[in-house]
N, C-alpha and C positions, 0 to 999 in steps of 0.2 A: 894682540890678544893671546894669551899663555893660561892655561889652568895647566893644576896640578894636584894630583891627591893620594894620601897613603890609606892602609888598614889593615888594622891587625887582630887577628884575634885574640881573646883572652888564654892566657898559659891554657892547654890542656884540651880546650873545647874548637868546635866547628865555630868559623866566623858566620856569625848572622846580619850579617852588616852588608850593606849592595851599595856601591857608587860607580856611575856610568855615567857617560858625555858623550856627547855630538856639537861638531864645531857650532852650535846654536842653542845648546839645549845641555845640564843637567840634574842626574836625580842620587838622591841619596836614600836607602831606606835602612831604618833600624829595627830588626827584628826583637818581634817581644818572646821570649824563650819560657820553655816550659822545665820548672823548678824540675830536681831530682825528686820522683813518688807521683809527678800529677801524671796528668791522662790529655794528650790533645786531641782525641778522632781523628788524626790524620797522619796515615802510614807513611807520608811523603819527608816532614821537619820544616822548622823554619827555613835552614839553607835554601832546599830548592823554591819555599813560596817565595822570598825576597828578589832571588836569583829574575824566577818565572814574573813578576810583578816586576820589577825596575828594567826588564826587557823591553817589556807591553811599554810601560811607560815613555821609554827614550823613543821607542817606534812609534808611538801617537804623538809625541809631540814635535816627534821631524815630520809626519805627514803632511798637516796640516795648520799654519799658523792661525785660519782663523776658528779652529778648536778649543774654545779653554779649558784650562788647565785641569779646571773642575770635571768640565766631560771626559776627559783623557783617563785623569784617576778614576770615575764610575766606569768607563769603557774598559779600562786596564782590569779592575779589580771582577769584574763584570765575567772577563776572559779567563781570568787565571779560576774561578770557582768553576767554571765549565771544564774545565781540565781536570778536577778531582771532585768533583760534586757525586760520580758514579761510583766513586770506590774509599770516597771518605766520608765522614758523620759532618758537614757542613755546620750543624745545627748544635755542634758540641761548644761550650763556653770557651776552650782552649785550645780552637780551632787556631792555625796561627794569621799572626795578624802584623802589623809594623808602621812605624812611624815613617812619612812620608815629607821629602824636600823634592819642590820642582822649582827650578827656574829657567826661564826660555827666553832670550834676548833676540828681538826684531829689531828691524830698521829705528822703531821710531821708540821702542820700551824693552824696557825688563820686567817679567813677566813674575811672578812667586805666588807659591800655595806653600805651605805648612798645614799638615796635621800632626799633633801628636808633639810630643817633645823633643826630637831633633830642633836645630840651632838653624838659622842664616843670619847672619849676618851682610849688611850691605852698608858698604864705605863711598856713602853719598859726600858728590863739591859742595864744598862751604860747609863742613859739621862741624864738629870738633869733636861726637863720639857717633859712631855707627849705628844704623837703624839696626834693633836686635826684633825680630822675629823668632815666637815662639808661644808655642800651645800650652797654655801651664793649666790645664782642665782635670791633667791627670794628677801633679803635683796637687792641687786644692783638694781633690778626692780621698789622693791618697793619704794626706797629713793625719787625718786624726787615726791612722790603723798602723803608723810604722812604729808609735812607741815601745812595743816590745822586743821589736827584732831591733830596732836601733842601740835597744837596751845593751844587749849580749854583743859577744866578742863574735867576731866574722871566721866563717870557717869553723864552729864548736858544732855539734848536731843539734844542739837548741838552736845555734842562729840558723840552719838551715831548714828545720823547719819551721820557723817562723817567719822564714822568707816564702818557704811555699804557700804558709796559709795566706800572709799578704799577700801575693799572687792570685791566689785563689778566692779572694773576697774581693780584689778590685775585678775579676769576670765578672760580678755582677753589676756593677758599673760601667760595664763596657759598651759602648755605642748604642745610647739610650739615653734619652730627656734628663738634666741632671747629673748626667755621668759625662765621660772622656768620650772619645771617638778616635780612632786608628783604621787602617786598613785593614780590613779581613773577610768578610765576603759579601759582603751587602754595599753595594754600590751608592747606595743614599747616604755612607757616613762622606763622600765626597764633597755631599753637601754645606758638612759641618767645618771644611779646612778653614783656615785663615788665608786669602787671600789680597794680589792688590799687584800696583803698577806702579814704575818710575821713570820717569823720561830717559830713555838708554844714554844720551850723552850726560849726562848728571853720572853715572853709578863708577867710580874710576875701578872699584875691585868688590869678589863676593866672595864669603866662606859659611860653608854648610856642614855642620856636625852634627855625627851622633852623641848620645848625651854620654859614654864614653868617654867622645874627644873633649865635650864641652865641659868636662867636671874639672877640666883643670883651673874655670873659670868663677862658674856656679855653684861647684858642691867645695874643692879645695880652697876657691879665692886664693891662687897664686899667682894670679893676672887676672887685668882687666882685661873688658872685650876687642878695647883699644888697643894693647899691649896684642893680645891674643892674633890680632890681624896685621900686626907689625911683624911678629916673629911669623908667621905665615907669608906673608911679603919677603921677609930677608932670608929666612934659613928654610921655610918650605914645611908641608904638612907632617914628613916625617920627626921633623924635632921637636913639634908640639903634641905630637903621640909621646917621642922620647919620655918628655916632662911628665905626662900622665901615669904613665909606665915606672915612671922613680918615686912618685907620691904614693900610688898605691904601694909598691915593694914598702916603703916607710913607714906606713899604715897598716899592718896585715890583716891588725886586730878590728879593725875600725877606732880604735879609741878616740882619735883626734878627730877624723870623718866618717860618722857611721853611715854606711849605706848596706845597700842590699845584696851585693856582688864586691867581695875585693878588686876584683878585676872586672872589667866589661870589657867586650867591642871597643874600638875604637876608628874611627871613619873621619879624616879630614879633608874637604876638595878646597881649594882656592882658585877663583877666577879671576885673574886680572883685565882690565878690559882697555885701560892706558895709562 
């Protein structure tokens, strides 16, 4: 059994990105970041919620294997709000929050939860392409509000406020009936993860990204998921960051891929397991 994982932050800013391991167990989270102008209620940042949240996390899920994964994350998220609930606006929309990868391998399974738009991938015997795991709750929310900021060039002060107001009109869709669901301080969005199970001797390798590392997939289409978990396999999580890192540089403007951020986080882990 071998894991491995890189991350980087985006040129200029704090990494928001958390990935941790325990010979049995890990977590990846991608912090949701607060545009340049908005307001979070919380003197702390996303670093240290991710940081404080993907700790919790690794520590509950080595406690105890017959805890799931779902009690772990409402336990984890449950903990880290009691540690700022006295000196931060909890109740503020841009309180911070982040997308969430668990996976925890027993004797007899492999274990996963997804919320939110990070990536797993798991490279099950006898496929021919990888189970892809992923929350597209927020993507469907988000579609019909990106048309203006997608419009503009990345990096002008039009595309950047129009990425705040997007930002700030998907809070109101945030972990409620009809909306997305992430981590941030209400322990009931746990409820909402995708979760599930696979016979641990079936699973021969796993890979977990942030949507960062994933766009060289999903948003670029420069590989498949199958390609994606091969060069992960042979040359490792830093060369599929590489990849990300030269697509963007290529793209400044967004013209070819319009997105929200030229650069994001990026977060690769790979587990191999035989």
């Amino acid at each position: 059994m071998r894991l491995a994982f890189a991350t980087e932050a985006a040129p200029g800013r704090p990494n928001e990105d958390f990935a941790g391991a325990t010979p049995n167990a890990a977590v990846l989270l991608d912090g949701v970041g607060t545009p340049v102008g908005s307001d979070a209620g919380c003197s702390h940042g996303v670093p240290w919620f991710v940081q404080a949240l993907g700790s919790a996390l690794l520590a509950g899920m080595s406690r105890d294997e017959d805890t799931s994964l779902t009690e772990v994350l409402a336990d984890g998220i449950k903990a880290v709000a009691s540690l700022h609930d006295s000196t931060c606006d909890l109740t503020h929309p841009g309180s911070p929050s982040a997308t969430v990868v668990m996976l925890r391998r027993t004797a007899s399974a492999v274990e996963w939860l997804v919320l939110a738009d990070s990536v797993l991938l798991l490279d099950v015997v006898g496929t021919d392409e990888p189970m892809i795991i992923c929350d597209e709750r927020e993507a469907l929310v988000g579609e019909p509000y990106r048309k203006a900021m997608d419009a503009l060039a990345a990096g002008t002060p039009e595309h950047v406020a129009a990425h705040r107001a997007y930002v700030e009109t998907l809070r109101d869709h945030r972990n409620r009936d009809g909306g997305f669901w992430v981590a941030a301080v209400d322990p009931l969005a746990a409820d909402q993860a995708l979760t599930g199970s696979v016979p641990a001797d079936t699973v021969k390798a796993a890979a977990l990204l942030s949507d960062g590392a994933s766009r060289l997939v999903d948003r670029f289409a420069l590989a498949s998921w199958r390609e994606a978990l091969g060069l992960l396999a042979l040359t490792g999580p830093d060369e599929l960051i590489k990849l990300v890192r030269e697509a963007e540089t290529s793209d400044l403007d967004g013209a070819r891929w319009p997105r929200g951020k030229a650069f994001d986080d990026a977060t690769a882990m790979f587990w191999k397991f035989f």
